[in-house]
C-alpha positions as CSV (number, residue, x, y, z in Angstrom):
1,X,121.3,91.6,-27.1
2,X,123.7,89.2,-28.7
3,X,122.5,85.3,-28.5
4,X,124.6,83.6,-25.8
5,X,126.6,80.8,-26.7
6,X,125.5,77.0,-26.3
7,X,127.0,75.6,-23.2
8,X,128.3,72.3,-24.1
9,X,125.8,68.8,-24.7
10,X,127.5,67.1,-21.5
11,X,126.7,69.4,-18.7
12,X,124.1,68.7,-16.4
13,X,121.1,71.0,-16.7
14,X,121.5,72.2,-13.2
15,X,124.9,73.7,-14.0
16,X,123.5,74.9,-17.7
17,X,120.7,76.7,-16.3
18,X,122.4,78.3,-13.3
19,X,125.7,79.7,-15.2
20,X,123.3,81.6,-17.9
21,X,121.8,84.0,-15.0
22,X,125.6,84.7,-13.5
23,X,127.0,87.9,-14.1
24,X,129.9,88.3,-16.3
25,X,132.5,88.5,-13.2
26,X,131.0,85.6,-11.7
27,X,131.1,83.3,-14.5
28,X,135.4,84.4,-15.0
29,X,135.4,83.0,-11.2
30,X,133.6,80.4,-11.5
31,X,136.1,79.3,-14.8
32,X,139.2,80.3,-12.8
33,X,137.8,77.7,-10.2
34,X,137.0,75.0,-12.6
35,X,140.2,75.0,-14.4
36,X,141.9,74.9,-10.9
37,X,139.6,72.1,-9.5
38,X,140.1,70.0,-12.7
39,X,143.9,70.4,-12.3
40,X,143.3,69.0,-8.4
41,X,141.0,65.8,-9.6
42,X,143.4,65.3,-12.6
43,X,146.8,65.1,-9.9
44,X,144.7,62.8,-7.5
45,X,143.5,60.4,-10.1
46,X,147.3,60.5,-10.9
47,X,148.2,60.2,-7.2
48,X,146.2,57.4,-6.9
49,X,147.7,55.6,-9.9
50,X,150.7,56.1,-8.6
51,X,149.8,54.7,-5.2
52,X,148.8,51.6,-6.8
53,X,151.9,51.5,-8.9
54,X,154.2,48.1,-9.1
55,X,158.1,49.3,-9.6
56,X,158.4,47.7,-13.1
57,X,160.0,50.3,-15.0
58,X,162.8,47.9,-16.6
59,X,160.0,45.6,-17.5
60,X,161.8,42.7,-15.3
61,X,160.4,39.2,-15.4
62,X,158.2,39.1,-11.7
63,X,159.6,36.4,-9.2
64,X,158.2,33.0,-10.4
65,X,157.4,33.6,-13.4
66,X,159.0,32.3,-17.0
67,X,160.6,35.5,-18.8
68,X,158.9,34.0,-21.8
69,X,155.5,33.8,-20.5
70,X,155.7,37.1,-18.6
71,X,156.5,38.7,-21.8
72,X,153.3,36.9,-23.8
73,X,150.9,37.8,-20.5
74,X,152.4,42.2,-21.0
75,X,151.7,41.5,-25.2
76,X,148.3,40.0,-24.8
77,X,147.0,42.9,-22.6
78,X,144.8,45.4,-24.1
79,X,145.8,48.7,-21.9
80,X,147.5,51.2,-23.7
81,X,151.9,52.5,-23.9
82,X,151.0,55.0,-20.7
83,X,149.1,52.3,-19.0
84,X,151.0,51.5,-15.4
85,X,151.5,48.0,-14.1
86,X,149.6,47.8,-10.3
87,X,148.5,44.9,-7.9
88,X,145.0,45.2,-6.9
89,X,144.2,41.8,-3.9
90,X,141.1,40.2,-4.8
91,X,139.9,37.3,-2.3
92,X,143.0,37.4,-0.9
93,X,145.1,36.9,-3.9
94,X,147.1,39.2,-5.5
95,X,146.8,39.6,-9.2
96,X,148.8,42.2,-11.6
97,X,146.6,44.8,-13.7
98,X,147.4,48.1,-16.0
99,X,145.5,51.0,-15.0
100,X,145.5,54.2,-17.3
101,X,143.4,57.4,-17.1
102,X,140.5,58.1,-20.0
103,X,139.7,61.3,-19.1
104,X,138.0,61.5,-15.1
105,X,137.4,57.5,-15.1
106,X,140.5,55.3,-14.1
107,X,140.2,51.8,-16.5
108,X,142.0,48.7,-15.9
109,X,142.5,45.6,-17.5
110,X,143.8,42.5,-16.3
111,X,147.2,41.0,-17.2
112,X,148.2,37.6,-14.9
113,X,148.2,36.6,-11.4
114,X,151.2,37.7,-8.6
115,X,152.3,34.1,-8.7
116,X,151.9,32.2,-11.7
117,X,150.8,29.3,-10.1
118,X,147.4,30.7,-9.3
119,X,147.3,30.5,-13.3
C-alpha cells in the first residue's frame, strides 16, 4: 500500500483522524462540500462587510470634518488598499473604522470619530 499523504498542520485532529478511514468517494464529497461551504463563509464575511459599509467611494471629506484633517486621519490608518470604510456605535457614539478580510477573521482598525468633535 502507498503511504497516504500528510493532511495539513492546521486541521483539528478530529477532522485528521476521521478523513483517513473515509473511502475514496467519500473523501471527493466531502472536498466538493468543503470548497462549496468555504465559498458560502467567504460571500457572508463579504456580505457582512458590505453591510457595515459607509458610501465613501470618492473619498469625500465626512460632514464636519476639515478636508485636511480627514485626509491625515485615512493616511495614518494602518488597514490595507482593499480595506472598506464602516461605522461601528460604541457607547452610543458613532466612530469610523476600516474592516478588511485576512483569511476567515474580519480585522479592523480604527481611523477617527463620526463627528470630529468627539476628538
Amino acid at each position: 500500500m502507498s503511504q497516504l499523504p500528510d493532511p495539513p498542520t492546521d486541521t483539528p485532529k478530529y477532522l485528521r483522524e476521521g478523513l483517513q478511514k473515509q473511502s475514496p468517494e467519500i473523501l471527493r464529497s466531502i472536498a466538493v462540500f468543503a470548497s462549496v461551504l468555504a465559498d458560502a463563509k467567504e460571500r457572508s464575511l463579504q456580505e457582512e462587510l458590505d453591510a457595515q459599509a459607509v458610501d465613501v467611494v470618492d473619498e469625500t471629506t465626512p460632514d464636519g470634518w476639515d478636508a485636511d484633517e480627514w485626509d491625515e486621519q485615512l493616511k495614518d490608518s494602518n488597514a490595507p488598499p482593499r480595506a472598506t470604510l464602516t461605522t461601528k456605535t460604541i457607547d452610543d457614539r458613532d466612530y469610523y473604522y476600516y474592516q478588511w478580510r485576512e483569511g476567515d477573521k474580519i480585522k479592523s482598525e480604527y481611523v477617527a470619530p463620526v463627528s470630529p468633535q468627539s476628538k
